[in-house]
C-alpha positions, 0 to 999 in steps of 0.5 A: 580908306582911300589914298586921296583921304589920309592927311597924315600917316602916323607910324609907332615901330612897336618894342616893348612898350606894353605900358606905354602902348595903349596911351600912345594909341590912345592919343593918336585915335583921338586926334581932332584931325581924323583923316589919318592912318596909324600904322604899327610895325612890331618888331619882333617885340617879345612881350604883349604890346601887339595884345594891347594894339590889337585890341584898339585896332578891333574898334578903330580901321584906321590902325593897320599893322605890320609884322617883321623880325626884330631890327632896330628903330630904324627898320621898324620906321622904314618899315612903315614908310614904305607902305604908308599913303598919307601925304604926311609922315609922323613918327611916333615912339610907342611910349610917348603920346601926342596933343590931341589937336597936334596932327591938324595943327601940324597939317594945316601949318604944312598945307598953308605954308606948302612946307617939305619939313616942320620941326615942333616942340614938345614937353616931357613927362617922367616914369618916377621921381628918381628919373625926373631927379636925374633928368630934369635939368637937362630935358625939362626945357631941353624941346623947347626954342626961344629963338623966332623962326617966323619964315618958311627957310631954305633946309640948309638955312635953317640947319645954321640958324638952330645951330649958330641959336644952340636950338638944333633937336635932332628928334625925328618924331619932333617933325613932320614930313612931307611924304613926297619930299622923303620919297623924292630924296630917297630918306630912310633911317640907316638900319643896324644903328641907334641915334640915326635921328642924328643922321635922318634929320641933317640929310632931311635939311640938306635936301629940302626947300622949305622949312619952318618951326612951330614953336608949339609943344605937341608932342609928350615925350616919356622918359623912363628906365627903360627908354632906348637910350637908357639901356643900350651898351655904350658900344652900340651908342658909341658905333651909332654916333661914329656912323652918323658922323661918317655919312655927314662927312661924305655928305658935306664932301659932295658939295663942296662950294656950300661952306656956309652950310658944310661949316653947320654940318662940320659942328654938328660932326664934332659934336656926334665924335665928342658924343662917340668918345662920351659913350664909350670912354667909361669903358675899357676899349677891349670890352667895346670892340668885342662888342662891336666885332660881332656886329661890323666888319674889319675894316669899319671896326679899324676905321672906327677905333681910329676915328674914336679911340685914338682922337685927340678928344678920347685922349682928353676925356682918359686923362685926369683934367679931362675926368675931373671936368666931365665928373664936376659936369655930371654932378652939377646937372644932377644937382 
């Protein structure tokens, strides 16, 4: 396939997702929008995925594969970045799925409004009864926005509406980029990390021109036992929100006559330490740091512990008033 004739480039990092990977493949080969390339990086997965992706790719050219050793999300997407052709990128998650007609709905809102970045919606599947139970007042309308947002925005505009409207999703794959826009501003996820989308996506605003939402659910989001966020050790996700809220601080500290905008990024730091505190405050703090001192140099680890550990939020959330309000929390939105 020549360069000129791919619209889109899907890119679906591949890592145990077997069961999932075959619907996702599915729902891509079968877009109406059929100038496309799927490109599917193995990361190192363990199990039989590159089986079932092998076998899809034998009756349709458009799939190419890449092979790397195991490195995370963030690798995986770079991964396929950098190699791939079209004039937009999408990012997929190996056990989610797309509307069949989302990639040309996604193009030509692009095209037509020459955007540089596009958030959509999505709705959400559950695996089991058990996990629609315990997820389903937080995520059955958690992608989807009420607010309008008729107009093409200036990037660090429209990061203020969806944050001042509570509409801000961090999702990634719940965007469409224009691929010149990423390799102009030199985007990549941040390797060694989980919860990058939460770095990835206000870099992506702070840089561009032209935005918009799509209030249309295009994409199909899986949640099921053995999703990336629902497995990891609550030390990884704590050192992952910690760095993300590390880099938006230097971002902000760039510029510093945009207050409007760094006050925007400024809420979106104390919710990624609220986050940082959450994930790891259900543990004692030896067990997370002999975690992450196999992982992250001296002074991060120091650095971290102190911006985490000894805040004045992780002292609130350890005390009883602040237990009993999270606990009172939990129990509400399980029902």
């Amino acid at each position: 396939m020549e360069k000129e004739e791919i619209k889109v480039s899907v890119i679906i990092p591949i890592y145990n997702v077997e069961k999932y990977v075959e619907a996702c493949l599915q729902s891509v080969c079968e877009q109406s929008l059929r100038e496309i390339e799927i490109i599917c990086v193995n990361d190192g997965s363990p199990d039989n995925s590159m089986e079932v992706v092998e076998k899809i790719a034998s009756k349709d050219k458009r799939i190419r594969f890449l092979e790397k050793e195991n490195g995370g999300l963030s690798s995986a997407r770079n991964a396929g970045l950098r190699t791939a052709r079209g004039e937009y990128i999408l990012f997929l998650d190996g056990d989610d799925a797309l509307k069949s007609n989302a990639l040309e709905v996604l193009y030509h809102h692009m095209t037509e409004n020459d955007l540089q970045q596009l958030f959509f919606e999505a709705e959400v599947v559950y695996d089991t009864p058990k996990i629609e139970h315990q997820n389903r007042k937080k995520y059955h309308t958690y992608y989807r926005r009420q607010q309008e947002y008729p107009n093409p925005l200036q990037g660090k505009e429209m990061l203020c509406r969806l944050v001042d409207n509570k509409e801000y999703r961090m999702s990634a794959c719940l965007q469409i980029f224009e691929r010149q826009f990423l390799m102009e501003n030199r985007l990549e996820f941040e390797e060694g990390i989980i919860q990058e989308d939460n770095l990835f996506t206000p870099q992506a605003l702070w840089a561009a021109n032209r935005v918009m939402v799509l209030k249309e659910a295009l994409y199909i989001r899986r949640l099921h036992e053995s999703s990336i966020m629902m497995t990891k050790h609550p030390a990884d996700s704590s050192w992952g929100y910690y760095v993300c809220m590390r880099e938006l601080q230097k971002l902000i500290d760039q510029e510093p006559e945009q207050e409007e905008s760094k006050n925007c990024v400024q809420k979106l730091i104390n919710q990624l330490l609220q986050e940082a505190v959450a994930a790891a405050c259900g543990c004692e703090k030896e067990p997370v740091i002999q975690v992450l001192s196999g992982k992250v140099g001296k002074d991060e680890l120091e650095e971290y512990i102190n911006a985490v550990w000894e805040s004045e939020y992780m002292a609130y959330r350890k005390s009883f008033p602040g237990r009993a309000k999270y606990w009172l929390i939990k129990k509400m939105r399980l029902g």
